[in-house]
HTML snippet that shows the backbone in 3Dmol.js (N, CA, C, O; Angstrom):
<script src="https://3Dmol.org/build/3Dmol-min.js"></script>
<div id="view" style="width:600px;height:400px;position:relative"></div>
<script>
const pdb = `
ATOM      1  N   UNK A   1     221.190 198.337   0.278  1.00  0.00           N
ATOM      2  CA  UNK A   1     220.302 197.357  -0.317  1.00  0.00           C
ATOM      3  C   UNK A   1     219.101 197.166   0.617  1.00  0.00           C
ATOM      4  O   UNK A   1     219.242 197.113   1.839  1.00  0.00           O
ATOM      5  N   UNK A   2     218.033 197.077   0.065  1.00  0.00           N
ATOM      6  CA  UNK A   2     216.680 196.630   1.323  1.00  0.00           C
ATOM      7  C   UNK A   2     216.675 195.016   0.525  1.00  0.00           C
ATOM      8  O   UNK A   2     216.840 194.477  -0.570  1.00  0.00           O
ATOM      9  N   UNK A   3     216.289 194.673   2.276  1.00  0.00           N
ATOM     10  CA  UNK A   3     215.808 193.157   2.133  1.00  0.00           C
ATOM     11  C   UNK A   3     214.720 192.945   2.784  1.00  0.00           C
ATOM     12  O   UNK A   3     214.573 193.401   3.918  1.00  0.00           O
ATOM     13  N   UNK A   4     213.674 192.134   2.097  1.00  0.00           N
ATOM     14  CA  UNK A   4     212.285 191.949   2.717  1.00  0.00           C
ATOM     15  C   UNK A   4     212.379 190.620   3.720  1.00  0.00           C
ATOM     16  O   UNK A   4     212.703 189.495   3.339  1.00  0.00           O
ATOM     17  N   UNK A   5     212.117 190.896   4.727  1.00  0.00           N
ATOM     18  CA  UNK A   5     211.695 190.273   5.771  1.00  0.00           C
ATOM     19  C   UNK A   5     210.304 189.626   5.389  1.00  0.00           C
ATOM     20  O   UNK A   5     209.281 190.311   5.374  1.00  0.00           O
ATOM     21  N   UNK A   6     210.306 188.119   5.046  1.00  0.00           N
ATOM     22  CA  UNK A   6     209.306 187.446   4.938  1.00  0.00           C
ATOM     23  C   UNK A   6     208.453 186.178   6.519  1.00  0.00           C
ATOM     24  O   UNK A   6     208.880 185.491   7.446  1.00  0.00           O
ATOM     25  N   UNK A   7     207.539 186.439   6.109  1.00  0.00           N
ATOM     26  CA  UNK A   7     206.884 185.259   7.213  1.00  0.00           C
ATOM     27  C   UNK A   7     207.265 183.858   6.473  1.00  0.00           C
ATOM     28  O   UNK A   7     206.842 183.322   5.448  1.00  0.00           O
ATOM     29  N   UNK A   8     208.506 183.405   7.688  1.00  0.00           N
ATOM     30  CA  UNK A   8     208.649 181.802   7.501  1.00  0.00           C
ATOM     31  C   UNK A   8     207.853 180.551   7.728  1.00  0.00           C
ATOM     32  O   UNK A   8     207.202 180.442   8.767  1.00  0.00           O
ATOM     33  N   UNK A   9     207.860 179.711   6.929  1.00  0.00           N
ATOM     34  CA  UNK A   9     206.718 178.860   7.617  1.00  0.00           C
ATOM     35  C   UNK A   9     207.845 177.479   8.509  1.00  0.00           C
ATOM     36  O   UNK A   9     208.669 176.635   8.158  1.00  0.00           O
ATOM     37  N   UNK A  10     207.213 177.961   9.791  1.00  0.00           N
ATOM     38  CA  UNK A  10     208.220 177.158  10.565  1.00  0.00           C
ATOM     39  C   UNK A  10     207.090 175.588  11.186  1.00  0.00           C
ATOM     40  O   UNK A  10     207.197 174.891  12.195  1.00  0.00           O
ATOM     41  N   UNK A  11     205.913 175.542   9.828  1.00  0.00           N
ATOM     42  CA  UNK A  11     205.710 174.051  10.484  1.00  0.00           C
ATOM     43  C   UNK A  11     204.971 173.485   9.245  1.00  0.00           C
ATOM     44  O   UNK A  11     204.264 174.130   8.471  1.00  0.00           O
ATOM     45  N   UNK A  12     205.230 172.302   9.202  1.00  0.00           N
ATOM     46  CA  UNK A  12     204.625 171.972   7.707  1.00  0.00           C
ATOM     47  C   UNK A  12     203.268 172.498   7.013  1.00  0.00           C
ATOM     48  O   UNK A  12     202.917 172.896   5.902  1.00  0.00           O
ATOM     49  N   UNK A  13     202.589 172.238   8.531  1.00  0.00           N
ATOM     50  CA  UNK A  13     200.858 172.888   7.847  1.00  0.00           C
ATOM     51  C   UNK A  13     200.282 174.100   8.054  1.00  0.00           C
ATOM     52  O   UNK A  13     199.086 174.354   8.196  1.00  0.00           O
ATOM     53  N   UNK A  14     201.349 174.935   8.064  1.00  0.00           N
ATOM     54  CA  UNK A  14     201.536 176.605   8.405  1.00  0.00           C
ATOM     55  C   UNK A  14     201.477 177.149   7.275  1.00  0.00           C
ATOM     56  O   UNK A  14     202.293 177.016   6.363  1.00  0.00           O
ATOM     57  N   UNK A  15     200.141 178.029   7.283  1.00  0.00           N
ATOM     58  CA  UNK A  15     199.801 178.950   5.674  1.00  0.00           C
ATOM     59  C   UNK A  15     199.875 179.892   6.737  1.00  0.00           C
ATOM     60  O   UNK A  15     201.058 180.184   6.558  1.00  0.00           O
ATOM     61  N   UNK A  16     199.531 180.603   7.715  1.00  0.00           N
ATOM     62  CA  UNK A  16     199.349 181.788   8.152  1.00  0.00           C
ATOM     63  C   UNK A  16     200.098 182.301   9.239  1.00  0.00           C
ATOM     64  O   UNK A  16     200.956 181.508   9.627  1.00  0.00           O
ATOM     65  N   UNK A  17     200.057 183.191   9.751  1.00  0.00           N
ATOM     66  CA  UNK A  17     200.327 184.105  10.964  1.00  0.00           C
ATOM     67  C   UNK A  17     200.022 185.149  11.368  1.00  0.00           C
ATOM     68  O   UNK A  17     199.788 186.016  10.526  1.00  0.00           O
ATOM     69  N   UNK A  18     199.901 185.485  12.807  1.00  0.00           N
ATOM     70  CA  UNK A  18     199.333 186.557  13.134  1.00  0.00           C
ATOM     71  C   UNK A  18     200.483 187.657  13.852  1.00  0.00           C
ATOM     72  O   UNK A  18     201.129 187.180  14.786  1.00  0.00           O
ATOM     73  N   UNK A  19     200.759 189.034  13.486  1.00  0.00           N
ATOM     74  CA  UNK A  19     201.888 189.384  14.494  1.00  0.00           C
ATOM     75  C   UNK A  19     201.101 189.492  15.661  1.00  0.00           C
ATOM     76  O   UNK A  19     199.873 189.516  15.576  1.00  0.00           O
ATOM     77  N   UNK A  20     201.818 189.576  16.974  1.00  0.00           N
ATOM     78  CA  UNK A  20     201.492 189.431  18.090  1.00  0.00           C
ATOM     79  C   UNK A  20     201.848 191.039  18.613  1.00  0.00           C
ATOM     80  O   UNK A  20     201.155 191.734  19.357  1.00  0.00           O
ATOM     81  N   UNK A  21     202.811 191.296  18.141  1.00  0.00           N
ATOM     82  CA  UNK A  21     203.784 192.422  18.911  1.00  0.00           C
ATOM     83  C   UNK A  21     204.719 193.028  17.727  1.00  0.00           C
ATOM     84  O   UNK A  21     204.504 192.403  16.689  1.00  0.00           O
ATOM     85  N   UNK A  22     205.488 193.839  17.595  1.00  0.00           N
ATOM     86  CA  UNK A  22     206.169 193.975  17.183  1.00  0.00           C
ATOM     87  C   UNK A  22     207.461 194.738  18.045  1.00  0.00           C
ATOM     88  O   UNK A  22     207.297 195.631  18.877  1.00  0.00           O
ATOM     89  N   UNK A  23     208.665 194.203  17.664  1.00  0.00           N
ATOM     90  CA  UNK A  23     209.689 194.489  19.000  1.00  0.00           C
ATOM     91  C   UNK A  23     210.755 195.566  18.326  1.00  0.00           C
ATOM     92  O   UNK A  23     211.955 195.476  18.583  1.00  0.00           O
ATOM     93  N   UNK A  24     210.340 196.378  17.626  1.00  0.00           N
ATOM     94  CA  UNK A  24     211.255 197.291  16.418  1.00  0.00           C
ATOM     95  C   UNK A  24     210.151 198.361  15.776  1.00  0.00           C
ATOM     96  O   UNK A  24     208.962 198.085  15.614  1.00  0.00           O
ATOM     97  N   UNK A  25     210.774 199.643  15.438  1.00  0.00           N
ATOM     98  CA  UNK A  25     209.843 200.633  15.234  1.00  0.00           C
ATOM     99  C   UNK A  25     211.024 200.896  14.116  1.00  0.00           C
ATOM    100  O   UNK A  25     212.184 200.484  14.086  1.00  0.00           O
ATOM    101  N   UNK A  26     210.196 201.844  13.093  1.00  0.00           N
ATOM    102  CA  UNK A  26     211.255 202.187  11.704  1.00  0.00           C
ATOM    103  C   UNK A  26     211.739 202.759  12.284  1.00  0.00           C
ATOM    104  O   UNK A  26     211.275 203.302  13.287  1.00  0.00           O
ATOM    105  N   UNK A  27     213.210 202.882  11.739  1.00  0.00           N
ATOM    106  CA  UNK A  27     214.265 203.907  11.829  1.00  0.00           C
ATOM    107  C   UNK A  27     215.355 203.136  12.978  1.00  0.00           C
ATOM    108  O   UNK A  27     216.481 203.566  13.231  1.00  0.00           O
ATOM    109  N   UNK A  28     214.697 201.837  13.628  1.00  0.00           N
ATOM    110  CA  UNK A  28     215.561 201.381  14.677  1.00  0.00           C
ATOM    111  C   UNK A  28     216.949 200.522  13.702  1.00  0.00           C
ATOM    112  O   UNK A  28     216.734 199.783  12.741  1.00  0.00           O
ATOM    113  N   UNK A  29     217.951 200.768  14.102  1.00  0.00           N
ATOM    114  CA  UNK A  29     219.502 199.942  14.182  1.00  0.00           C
ATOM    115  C   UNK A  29     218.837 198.198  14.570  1.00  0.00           C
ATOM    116  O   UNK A  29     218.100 197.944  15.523  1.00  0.00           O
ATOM    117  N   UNK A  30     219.193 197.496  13.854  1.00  0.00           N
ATOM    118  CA  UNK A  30     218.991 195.779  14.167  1.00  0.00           C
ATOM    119  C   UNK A  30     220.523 195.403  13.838  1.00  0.00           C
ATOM    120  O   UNK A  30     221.240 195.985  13.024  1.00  0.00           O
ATOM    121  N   UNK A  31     220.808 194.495  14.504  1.00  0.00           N
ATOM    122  CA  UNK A  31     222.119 193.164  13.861  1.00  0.00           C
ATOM    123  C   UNK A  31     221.189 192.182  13.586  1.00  0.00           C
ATOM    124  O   UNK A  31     220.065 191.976  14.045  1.00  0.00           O
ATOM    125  N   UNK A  32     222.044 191.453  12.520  1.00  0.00           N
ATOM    126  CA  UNK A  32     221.400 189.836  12.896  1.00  0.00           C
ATOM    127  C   UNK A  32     221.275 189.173  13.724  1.00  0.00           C
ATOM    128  O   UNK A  32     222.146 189.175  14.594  1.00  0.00           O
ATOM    129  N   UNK A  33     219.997 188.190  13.855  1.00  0.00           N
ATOM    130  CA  UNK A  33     219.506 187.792  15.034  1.00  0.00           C
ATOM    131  C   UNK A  33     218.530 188.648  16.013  1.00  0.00           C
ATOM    132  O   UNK A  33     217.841 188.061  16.847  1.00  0.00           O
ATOM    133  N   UNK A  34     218.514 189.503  15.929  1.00  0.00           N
ATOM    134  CA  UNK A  34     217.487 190.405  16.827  1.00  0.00           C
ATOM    135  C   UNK A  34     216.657 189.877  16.844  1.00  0.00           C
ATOM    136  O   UNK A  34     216.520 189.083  15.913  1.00  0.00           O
ATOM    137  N   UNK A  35     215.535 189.954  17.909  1.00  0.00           N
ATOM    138  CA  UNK A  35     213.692 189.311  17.364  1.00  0.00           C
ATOM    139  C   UNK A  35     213.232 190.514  16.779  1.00  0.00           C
ATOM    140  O   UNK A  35     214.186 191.290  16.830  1.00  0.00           O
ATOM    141  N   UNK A  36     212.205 191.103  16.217  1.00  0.00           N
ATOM    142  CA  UNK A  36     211.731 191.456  15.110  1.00  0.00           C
ATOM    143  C   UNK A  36     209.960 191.653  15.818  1.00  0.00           C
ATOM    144  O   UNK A  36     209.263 192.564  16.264  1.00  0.00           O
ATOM    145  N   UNK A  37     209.884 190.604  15.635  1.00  0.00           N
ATOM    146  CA  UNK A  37     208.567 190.360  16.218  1.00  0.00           C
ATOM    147  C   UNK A  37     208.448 189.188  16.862  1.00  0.00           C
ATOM    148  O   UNK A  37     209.337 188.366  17.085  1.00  0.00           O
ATOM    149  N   UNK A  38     206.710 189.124  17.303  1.00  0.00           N
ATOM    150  CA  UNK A  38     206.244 188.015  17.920  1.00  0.00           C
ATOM    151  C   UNK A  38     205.245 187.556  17.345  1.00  0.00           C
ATOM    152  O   UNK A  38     204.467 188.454  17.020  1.00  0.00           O
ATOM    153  N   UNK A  39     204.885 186.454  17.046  1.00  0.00           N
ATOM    154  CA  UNK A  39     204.108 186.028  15.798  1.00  0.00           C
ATOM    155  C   UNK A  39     203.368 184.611  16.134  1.00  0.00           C
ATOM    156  O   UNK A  39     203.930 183.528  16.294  1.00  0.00           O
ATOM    157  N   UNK A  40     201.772 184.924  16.211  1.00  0.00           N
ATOM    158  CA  UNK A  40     200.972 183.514  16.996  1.00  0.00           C
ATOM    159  C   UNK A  40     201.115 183.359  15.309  1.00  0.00           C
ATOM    160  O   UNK A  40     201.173 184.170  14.384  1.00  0.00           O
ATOM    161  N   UNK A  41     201.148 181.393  15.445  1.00  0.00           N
ATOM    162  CA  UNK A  41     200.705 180.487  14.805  1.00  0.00           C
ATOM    163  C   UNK A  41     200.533 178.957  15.211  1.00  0.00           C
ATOM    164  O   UNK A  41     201.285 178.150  15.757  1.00  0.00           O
ATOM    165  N   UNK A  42     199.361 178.899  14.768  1.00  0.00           N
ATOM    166  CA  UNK A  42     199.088 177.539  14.942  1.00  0.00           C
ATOM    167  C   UNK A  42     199.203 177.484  16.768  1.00  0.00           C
ATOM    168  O   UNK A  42     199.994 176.718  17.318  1.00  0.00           O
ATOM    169  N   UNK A  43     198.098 178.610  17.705  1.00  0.00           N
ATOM    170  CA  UNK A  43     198.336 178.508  18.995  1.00  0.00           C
ATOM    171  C   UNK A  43     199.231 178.026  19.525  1.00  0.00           C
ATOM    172  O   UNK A  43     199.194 177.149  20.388  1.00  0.00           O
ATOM    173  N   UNK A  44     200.637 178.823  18.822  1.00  0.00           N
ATOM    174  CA  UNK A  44     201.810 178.881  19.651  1.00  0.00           C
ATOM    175  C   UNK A  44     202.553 180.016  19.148  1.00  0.00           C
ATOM    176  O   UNK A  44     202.255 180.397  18.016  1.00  0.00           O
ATOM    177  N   UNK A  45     203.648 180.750  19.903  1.00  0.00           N
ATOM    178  CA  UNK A  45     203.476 182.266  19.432  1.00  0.00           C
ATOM    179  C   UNK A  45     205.571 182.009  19.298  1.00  0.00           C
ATOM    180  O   UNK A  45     206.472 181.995  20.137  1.00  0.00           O
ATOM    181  N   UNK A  46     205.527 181.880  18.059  1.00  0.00           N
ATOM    182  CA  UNK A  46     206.874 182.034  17.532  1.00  0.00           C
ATOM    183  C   UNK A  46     208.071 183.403  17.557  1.00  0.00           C
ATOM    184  O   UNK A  46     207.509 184.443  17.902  1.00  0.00           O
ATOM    185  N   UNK A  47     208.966 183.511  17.382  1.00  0.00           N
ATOM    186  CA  UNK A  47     209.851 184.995  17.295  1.00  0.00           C
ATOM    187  C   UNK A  47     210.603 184.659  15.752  1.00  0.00           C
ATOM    188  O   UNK A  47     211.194 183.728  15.207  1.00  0.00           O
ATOM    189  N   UNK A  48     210.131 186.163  15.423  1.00  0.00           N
ATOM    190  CA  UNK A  48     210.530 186.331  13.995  1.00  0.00           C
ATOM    191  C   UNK A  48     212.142 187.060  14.248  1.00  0.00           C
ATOM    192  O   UNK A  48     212.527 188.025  14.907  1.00  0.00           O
ATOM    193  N   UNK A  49     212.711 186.224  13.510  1.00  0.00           N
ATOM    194  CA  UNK A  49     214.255 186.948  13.653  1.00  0.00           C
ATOM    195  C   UNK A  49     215.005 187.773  12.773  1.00  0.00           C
ATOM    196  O   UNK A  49     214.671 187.552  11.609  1.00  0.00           O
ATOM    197  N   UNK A  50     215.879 188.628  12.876  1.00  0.00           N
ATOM    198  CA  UNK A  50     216.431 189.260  11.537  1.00  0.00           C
ATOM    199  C   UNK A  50     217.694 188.491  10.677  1.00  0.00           C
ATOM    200  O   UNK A  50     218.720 188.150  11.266  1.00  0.00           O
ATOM    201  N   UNK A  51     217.522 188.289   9.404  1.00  0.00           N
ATOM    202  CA  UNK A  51     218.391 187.653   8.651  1.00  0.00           C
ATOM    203  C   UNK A  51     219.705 188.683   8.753  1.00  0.00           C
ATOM    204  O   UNK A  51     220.860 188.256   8.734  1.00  0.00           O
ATOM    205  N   UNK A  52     219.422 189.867   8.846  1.00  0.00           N
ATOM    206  CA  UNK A  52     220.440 190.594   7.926  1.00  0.00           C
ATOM    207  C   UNK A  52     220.654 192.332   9.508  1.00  0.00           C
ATOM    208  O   UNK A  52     219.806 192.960  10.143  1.00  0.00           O
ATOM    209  N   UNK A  53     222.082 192.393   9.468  1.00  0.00           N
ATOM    210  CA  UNK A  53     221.857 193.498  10.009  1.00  0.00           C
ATOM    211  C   UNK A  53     220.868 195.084   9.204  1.00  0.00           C
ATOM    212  O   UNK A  53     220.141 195.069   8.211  1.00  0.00           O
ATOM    213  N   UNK A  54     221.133 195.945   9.856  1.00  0.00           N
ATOM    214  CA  UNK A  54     221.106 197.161   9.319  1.00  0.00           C
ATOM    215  C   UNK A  54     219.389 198.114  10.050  1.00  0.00           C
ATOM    216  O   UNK A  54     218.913 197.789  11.137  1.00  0.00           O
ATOM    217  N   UNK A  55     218.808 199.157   9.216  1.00  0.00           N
ATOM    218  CA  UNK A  55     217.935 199.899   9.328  1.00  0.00           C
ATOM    219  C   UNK A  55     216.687 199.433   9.004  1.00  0.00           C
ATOM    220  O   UNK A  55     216.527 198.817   7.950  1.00  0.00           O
ATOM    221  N   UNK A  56     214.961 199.827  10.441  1.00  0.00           N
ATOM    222  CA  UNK A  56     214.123 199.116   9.403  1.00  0.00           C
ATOM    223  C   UNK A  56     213.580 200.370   8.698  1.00  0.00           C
ATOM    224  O   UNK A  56     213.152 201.457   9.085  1.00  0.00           O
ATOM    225  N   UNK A  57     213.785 199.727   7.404  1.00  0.00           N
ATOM    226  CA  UNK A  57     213.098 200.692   6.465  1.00  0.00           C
ATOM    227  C   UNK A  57     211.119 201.272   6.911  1.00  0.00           C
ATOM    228  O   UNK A  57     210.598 202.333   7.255  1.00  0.00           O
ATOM    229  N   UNK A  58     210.568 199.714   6.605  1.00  0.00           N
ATOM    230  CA  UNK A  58     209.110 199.756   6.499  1.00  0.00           C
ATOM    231  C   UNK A  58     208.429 199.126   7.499  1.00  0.00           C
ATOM    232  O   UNK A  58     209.020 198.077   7.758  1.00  0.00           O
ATOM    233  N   UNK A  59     207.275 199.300   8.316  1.00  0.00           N
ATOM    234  CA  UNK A  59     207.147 197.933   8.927  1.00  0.00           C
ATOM    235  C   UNK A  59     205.288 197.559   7.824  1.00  0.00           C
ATOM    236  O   UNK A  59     204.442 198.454   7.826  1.00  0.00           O
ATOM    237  N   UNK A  60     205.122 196.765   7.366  1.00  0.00           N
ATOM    238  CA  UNK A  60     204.045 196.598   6.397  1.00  0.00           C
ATOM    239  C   UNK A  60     202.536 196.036   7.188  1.00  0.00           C
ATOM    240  O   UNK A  60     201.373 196.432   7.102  1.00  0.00           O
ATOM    241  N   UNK A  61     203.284 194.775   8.090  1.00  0.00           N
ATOM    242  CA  UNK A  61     201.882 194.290   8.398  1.00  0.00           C
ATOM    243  C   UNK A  61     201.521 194.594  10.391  1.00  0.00           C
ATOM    244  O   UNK A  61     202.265 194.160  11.271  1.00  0.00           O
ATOM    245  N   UNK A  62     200.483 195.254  10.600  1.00  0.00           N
ATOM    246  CA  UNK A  62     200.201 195.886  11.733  1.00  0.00           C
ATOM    247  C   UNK A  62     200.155 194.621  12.855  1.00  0.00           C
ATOM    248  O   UNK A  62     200.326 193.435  12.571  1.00  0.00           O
ATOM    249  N   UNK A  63     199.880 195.173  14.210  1.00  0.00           N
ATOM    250  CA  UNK A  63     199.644 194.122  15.055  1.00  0.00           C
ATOM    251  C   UNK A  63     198.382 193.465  14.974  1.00  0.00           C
ATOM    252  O   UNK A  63     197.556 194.068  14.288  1.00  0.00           O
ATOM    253  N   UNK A  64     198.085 192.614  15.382  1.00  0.00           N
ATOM    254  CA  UNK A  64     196.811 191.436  15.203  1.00  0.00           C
ATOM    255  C   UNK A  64     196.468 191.658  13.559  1.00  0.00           C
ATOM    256  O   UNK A  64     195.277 191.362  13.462  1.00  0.00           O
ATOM    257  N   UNK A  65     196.863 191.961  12.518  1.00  0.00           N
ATOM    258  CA  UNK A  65     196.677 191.445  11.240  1.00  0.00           C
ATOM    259  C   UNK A  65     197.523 190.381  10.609  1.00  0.00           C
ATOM    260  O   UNK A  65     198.672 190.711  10.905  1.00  0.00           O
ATOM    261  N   UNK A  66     197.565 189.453  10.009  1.00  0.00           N
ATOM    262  CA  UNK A  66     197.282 188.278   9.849  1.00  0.00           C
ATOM    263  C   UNK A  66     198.055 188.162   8.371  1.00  0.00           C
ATOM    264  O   UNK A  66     197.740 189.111   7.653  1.00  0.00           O
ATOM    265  N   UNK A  67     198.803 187.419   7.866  1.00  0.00           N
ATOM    266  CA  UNK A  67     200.526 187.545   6.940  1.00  0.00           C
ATOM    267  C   UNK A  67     200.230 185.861   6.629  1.00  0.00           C
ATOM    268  O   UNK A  67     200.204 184.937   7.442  1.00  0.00           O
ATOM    269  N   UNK A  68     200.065 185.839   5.466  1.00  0.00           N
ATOM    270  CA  UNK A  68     200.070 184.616   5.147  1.00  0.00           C
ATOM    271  C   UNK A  68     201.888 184.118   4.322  1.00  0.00           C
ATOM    272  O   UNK A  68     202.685 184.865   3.753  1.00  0.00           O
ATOM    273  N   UNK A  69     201.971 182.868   4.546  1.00  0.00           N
ATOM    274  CA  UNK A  69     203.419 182.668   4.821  1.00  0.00           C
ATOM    275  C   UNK A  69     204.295 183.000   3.609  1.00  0.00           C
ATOM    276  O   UNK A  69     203.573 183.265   2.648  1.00  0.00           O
ATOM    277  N   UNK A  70     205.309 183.060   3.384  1.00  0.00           N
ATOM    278  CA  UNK A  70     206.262 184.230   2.523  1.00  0.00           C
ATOM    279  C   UNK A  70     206.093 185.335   1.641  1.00  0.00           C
ATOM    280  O   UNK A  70     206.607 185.584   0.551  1.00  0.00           O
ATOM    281  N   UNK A  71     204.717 186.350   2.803  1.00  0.00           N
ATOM    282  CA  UNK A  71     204.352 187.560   2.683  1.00  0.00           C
ATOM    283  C   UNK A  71     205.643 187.937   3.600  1.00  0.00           C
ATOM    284  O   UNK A  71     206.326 187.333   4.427  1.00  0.00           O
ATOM    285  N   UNK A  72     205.627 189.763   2.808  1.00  0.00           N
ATOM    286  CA  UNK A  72     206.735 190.167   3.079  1.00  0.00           C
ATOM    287  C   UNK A  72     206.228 190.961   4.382  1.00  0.00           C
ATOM    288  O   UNK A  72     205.259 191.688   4.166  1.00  0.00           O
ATOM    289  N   UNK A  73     206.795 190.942   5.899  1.00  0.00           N
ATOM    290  CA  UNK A  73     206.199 191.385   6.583  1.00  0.00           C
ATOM    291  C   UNK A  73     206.997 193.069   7.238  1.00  0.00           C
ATOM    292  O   UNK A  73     206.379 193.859   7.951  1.00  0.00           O
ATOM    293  N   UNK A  74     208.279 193.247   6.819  1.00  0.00           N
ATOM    294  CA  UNK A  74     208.848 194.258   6.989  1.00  0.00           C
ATOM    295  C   UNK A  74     210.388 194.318   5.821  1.00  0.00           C
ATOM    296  O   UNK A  74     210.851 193.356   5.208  1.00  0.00           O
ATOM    297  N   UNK A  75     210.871 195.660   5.809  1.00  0.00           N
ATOM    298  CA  UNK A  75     211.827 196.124   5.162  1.00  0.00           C
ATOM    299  C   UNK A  75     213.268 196.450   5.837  1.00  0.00           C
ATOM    300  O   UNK A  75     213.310 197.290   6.736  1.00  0.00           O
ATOM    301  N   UNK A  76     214.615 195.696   5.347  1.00  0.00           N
ATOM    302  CA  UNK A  76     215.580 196.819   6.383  1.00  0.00           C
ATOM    303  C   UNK A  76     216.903 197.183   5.699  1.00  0.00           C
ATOM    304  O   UNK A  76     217.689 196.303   5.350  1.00  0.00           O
ATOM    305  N   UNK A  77     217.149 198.520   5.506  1.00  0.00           N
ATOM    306  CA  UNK A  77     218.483 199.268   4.411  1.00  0.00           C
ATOM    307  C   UNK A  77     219.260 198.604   5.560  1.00  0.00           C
ATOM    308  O   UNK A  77     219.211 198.606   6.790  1.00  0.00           O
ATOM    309  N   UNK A  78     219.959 198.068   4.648  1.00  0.00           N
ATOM    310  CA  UNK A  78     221.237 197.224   4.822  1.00  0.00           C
ATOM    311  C   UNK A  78     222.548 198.654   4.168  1.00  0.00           C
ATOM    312  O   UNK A  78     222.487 199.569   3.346  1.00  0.00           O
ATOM    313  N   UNK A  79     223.584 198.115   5.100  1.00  0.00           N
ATOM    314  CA  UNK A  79     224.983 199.225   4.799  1.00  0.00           C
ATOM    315  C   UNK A  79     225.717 199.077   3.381  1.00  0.00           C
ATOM    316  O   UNK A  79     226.662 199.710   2.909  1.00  0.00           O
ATOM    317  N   UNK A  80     224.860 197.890   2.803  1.00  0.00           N
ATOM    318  CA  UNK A  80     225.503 197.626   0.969  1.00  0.00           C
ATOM    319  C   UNK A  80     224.890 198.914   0.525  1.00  0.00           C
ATOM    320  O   UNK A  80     225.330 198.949  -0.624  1.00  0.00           O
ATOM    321  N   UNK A  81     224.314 199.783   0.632  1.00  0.00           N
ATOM    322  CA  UNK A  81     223.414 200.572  -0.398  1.00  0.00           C
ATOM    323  C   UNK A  81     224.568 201.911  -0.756  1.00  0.00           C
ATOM    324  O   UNK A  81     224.257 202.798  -1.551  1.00  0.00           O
TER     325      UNK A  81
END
`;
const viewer = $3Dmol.createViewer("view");
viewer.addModel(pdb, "pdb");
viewer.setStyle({}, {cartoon: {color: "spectrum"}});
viewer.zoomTo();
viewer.render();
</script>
């Protein structure tokens, strides 16, 4: 199964984000919980975490481009498939 990894909005007046980094390249093995990325908002730089183990499929949005909040920011085949 793929599951989209969305940008959470972790503060009430949070429409956006920027990735900072990204800490995962396709094809890498994740468990849940991994960080994922690093993600400025609102001049403070949050860690995006993984919901779900498994493979990342896609990664969609590049470094310093800019994901407005429950844009999907990466893909990962999960072992249901």
């Amino acid at each position: 199964m793929i599951v989209e990894v969305r940008l959470p909005q972790w503060g009430m007046g949070m429409t956006e984000g920027t990735i900072v980094e990204w800490e995962c390249e396709v094809g890498d093995e994740i468990v849940e919980g991994d960080v994922l990325a690093e993600v400025e908002v609102a001049k403070a730089t949050e860690e995006l975490v993984s919901p779900v183990a498994g493979t990342v499929e896609a990664i969609l949005v590049k470094v310093d481009e800019t994901a407005d909040v429950r844009d999907v920011l990466l893909t990962v085949r999960t072992a249901d498939t």
